[in-house]
C-alpha positions as CSV (number, residue, x, y, z in Angstrom):
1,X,1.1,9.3,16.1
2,X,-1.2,9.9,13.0
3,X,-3.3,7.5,11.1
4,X,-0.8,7.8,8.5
5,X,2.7,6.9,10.1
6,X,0.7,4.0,11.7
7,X,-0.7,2.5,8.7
8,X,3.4,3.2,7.2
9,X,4.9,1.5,10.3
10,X,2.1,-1.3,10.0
11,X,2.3,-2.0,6.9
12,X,6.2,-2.2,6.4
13,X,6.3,-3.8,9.7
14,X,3.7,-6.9,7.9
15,X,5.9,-6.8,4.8
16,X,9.2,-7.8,6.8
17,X,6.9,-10.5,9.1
18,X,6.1,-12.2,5.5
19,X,9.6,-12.2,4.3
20,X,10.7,-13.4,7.1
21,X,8.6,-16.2,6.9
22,X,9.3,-16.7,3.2
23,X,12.9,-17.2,4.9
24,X,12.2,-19.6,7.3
25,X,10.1,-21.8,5.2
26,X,13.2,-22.0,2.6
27,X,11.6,-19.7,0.0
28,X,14.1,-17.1,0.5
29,X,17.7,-19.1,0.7
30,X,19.9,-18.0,3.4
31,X,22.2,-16.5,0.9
32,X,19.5,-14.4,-0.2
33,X,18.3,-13.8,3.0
34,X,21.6,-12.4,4.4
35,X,22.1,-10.4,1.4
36,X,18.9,-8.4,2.3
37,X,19.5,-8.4,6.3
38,X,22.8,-6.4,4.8
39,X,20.5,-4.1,2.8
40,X,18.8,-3.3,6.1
41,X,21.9,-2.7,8.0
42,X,23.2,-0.6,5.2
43,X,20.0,1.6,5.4
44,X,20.6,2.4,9.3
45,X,24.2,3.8,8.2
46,X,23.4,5.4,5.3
47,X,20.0,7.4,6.5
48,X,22.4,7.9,9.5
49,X,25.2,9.6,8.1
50,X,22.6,11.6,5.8
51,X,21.4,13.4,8.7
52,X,25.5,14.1,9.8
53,X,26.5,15.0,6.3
54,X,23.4,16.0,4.4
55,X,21.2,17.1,6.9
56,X,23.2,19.0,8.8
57,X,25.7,19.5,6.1
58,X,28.8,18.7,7.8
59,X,31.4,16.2,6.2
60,X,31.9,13.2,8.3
61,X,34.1,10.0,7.5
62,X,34.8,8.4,10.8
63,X,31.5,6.4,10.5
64,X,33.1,3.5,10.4
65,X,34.8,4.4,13.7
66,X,31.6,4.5,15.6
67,X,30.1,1.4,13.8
68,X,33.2,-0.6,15.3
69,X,32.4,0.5,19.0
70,X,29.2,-0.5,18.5
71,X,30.2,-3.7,17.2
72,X,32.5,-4.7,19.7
73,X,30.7,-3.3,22.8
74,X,27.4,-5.0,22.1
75,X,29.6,-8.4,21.7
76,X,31.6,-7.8,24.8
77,X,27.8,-7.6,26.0
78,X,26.5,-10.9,24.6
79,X,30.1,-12.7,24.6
80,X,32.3,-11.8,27.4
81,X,29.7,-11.0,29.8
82,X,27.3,-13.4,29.0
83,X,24.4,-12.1,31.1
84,X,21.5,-14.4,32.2
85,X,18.5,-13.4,29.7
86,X,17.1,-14.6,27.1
87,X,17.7,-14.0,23.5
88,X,14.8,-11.8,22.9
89,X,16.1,-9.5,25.6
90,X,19.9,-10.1,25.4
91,X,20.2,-8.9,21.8
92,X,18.0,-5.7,22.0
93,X,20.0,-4.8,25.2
94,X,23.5,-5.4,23.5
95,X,22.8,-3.1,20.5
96,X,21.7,-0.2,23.2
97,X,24.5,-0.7,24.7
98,X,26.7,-0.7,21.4
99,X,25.2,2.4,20.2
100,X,24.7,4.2,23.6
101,X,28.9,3.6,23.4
102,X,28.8,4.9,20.3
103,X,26.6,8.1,21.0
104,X,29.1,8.9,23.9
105,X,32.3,9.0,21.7
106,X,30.4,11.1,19.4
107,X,29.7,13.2,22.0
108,X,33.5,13.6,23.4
109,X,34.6,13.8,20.1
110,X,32.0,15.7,18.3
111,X,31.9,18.7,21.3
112,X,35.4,20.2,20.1
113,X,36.0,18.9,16.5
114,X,32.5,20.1,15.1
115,X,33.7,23.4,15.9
116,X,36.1,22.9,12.4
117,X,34.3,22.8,8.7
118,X,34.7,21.7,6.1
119,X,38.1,19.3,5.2
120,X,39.6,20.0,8.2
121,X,36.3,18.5,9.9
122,X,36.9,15.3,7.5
123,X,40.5,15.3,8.3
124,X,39.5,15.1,11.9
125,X,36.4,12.5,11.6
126,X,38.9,10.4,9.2
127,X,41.4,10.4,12.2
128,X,39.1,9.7,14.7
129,X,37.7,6.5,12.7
130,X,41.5,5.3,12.1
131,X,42.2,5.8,16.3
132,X,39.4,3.5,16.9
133,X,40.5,0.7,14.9
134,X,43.7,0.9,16.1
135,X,42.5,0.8,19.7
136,X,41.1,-2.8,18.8
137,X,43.7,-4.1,16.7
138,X,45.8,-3.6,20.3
139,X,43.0,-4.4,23.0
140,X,43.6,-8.1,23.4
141,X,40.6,-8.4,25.5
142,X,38.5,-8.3,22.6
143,X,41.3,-10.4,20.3
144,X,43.4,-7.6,19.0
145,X,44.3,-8.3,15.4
146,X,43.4,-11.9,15.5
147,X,39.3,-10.4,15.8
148,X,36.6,-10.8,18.0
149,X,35.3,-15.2,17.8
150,X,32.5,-16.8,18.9
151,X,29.7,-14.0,19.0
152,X,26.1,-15.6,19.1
153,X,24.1,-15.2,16.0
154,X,21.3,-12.7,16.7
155,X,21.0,-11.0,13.9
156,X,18.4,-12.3,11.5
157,X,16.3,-10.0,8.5
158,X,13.5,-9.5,10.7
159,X,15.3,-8.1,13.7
160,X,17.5,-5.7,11.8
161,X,14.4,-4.8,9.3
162,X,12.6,-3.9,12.3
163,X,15.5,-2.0,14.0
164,X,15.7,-0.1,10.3
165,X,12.3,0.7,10.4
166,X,11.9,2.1,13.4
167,X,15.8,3.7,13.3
168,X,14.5,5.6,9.8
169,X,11.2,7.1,11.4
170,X,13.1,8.4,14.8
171,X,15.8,9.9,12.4
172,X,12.4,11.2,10.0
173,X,10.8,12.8,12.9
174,X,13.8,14.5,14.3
175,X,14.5,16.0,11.0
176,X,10.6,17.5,10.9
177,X,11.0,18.9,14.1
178,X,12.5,22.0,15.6
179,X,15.6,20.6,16.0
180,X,16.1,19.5,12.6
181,X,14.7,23.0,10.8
182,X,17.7,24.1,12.9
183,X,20.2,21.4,11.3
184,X,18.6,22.5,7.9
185,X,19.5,26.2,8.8
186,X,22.5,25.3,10.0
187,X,23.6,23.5,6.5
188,X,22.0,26.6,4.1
189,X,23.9,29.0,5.9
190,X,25.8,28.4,9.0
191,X,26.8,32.2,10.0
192,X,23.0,33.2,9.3
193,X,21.9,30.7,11.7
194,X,24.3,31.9,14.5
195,X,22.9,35.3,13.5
196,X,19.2,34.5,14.1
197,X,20.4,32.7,17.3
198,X,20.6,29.2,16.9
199,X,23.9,27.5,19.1
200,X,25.1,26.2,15.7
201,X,27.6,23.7,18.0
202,X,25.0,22.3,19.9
203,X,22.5,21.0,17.2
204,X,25.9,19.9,14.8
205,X,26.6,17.9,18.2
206,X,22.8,16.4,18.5
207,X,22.9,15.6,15.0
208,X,26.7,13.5,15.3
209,X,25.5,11.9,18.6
210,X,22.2,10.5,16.7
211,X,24.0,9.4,13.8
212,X,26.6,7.9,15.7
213,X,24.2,6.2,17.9
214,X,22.9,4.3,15.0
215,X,26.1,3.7,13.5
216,X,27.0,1.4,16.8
217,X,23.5,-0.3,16.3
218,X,24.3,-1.3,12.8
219,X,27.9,-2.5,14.0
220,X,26.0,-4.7,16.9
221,X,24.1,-6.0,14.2
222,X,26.5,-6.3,12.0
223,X,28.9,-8.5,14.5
224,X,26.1,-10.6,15.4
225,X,25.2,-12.0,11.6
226,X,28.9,-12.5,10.6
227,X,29.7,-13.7,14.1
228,X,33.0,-12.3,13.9
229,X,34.6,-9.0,14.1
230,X,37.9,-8.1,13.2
231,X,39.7,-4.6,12.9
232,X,39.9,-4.5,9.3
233,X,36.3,-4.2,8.8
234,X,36.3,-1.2,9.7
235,X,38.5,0.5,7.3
236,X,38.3,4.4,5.8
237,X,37.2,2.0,3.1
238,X,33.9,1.1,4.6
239,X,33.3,5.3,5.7
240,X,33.6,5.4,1.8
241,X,31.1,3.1,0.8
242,X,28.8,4.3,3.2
243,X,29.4,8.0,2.0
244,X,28.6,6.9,-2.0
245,X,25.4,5.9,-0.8
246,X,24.4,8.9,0.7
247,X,25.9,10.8,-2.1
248,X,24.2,8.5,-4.7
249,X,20.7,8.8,-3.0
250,X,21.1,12.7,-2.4
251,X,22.6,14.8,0.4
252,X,19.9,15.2,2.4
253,X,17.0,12.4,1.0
254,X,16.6,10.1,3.4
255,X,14.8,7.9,0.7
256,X,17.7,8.6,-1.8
257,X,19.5,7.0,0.9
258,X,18.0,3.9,1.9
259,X,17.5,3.5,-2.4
260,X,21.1,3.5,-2.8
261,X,21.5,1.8,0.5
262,X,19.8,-1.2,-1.1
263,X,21.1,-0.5,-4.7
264,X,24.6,-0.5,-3.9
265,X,24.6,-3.5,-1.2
266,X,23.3,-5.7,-4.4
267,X,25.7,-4.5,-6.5
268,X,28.5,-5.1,-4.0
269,X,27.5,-8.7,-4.1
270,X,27.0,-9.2,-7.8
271,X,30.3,-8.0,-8.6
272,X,31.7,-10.0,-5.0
273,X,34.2,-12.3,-7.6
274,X,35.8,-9.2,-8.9
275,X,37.1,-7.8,-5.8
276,X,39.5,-5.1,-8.3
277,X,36.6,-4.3,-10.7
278,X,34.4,-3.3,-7.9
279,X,36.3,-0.4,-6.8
280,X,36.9,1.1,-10.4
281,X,33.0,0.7,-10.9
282,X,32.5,3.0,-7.6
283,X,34.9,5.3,-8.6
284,X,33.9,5.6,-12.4
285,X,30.1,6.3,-10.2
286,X,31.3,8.8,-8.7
287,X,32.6,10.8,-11.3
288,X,29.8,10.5,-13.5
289,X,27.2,11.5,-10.3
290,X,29.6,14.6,-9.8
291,X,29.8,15.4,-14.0
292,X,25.9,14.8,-14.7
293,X,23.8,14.6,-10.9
294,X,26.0,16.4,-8.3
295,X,22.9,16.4,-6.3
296,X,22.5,12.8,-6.2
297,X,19.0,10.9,-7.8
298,X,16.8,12.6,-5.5
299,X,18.8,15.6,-4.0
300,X,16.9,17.1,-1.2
301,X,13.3,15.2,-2.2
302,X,11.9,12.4,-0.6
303,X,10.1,9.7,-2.6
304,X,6.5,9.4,-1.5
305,X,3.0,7.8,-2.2
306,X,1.8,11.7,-2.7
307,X,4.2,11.9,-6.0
308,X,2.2,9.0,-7.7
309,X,-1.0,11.0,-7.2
310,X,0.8,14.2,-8.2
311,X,1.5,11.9,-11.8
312,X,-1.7,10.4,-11.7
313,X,-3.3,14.3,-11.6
314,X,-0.8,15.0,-14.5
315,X,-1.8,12.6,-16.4
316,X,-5.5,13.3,-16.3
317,X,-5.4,16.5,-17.0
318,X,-3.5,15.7,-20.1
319,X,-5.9,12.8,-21.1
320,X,-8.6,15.9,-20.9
């Protein structure tokens, strides 16, 4: 690890230690404090799907899907099995296990539908997120339709700030590394990459299997702060909102992503009293991001600490 990556890790790592104290000591009220442990969740799915969809440039929307089995496989975990540990081990161990779940249906699912592109790829992603929330609405082991109750509450903005941290570097890295210039190839020009030799199915595979992985971490978080799951929280709806922000931050920025990530979780909650208005506002966003910035806010680019030097250059030279 370079100086550089530790003094990044340390220093965002400090940053969450002293919110969370701001938290604790009733700065931050819990409100507020859930709001940004939801910002933090909504980074790991975002930055996720942004290696599935603009890394690799394949068209997911079952992300939803693989959030659930996360969800409800880490609870099962920390619920129904109820193993002797304490919480500082129990909860790490039940959002492994979630996304390790998770990872493995991408995996059996991913192997023969990432052969399709394209809509037909969606249509089969959109499927596969609708079969999994079916499954639970009918498995009464986990409470069918009447949701999973009395899940222990893990999840607290340190923890899943942490878990984003660390979930955004891993994703980072494998991007600058072999396998992901081969997920970049893959997405300029898939039949070019077959032609220079890369096995085009087996990195779109790796790519599904790591985004699903930390899709079913988010869900394990995500069941242990509400401390309820139920089927309908994992509607095509919430693939949706998940896709905006990876469309809103760029295809392929992972940045763009955790911006929007945060953007849009605030805005969810500002306009939380107008249920109805909130959907036209994403749509209308939409439109005008595909009219005026089909690329997103930051497209392909990640936002650095190098582009304030590149303006500070800029703006000396123009001073001399």
């Amino acid at each position: 690890m370079n100086k550089k990556k530790l003094i990044f890790i340390t220093g965002a790592v400090a940053v969450g230690v002293v919110v969370q104290l701001l938290i604790s000591s009733g700065v931050i009220n819990p409100y507020f404090a859930q709001i940004l442990t939801l910002m933090s969740m909504y980074a790991i799915l975002a930055t996720s799907l942004n290696l599935i969809n603009g890394i690799t440039g394949q068209f997911s929307l079952g992300h939803a899907g693989f959030m659930a089995l996360g969800g409800y496989f880490s609870a099962i975990l920390t619920t129904k099995l109820a193993l002797p540990l304490p919480n500082f081990l129990m909860f790490p161990l039940s959002l492994l296990f979630g996304g390790l779940v998770a990872a493995a249906a991408g995996f059996l699912v991913g192997l023969p539908t990432l052969r399709l592109r394209g809509d037909y790829l969606a249509i089969a992603t959109l499927g596969l997120g609708e079969i999994i929330r079916v499954m639970f609405v009918n498995w009464k082991y986990v409470g069918a339709a009447a949701g999973m109750k009395g899940i222990p509450g893990y999840t607290n903005f340190l923890w899943t700030y942490v878990i984003a941290v660390f979930s955004i570097l891993i994703i980072v890295n494998f991007i600058k590394s072999s396998h992901g210039r081969a997920c970049i190839s893959i997405r300029e020009d898939e039949i070019a990459a077959e032609t220079m030799g890369i096995n085009t199915t087996k990195y779109k595979v790796m790519a599904f299997v790591i985004g699903a992985f930390f899709a079913g971490v988010a869900g394990g978080i995500f069941g242990h702060l509400i401390r309820l799951l139920h089927p309908n929280s994992f509607t095509f709806m919430v693939s949706v909102e998940i896709l905006l922000m990876v469309v809103l931050g760029g295809l392929g920025s992972i940045t763009g992503s955790i911006a929007a990530a945060v953007f849009l979780t605030g805005l969810t909650e500002a306009l939380r009293q107008f249920s109805d208005l909130r959907m036209i506002i994403y749509s209308l966003m939409l439109i005008v991001i595909m009219l005026f910035r089909p690329q997103g806010l930051l497209g392909t680019r990640e936002f650095s600490l190098d582009m304030f030097s590149k303006f500070t250059k800029k703006a000396e030279k123009a001073e001399r």
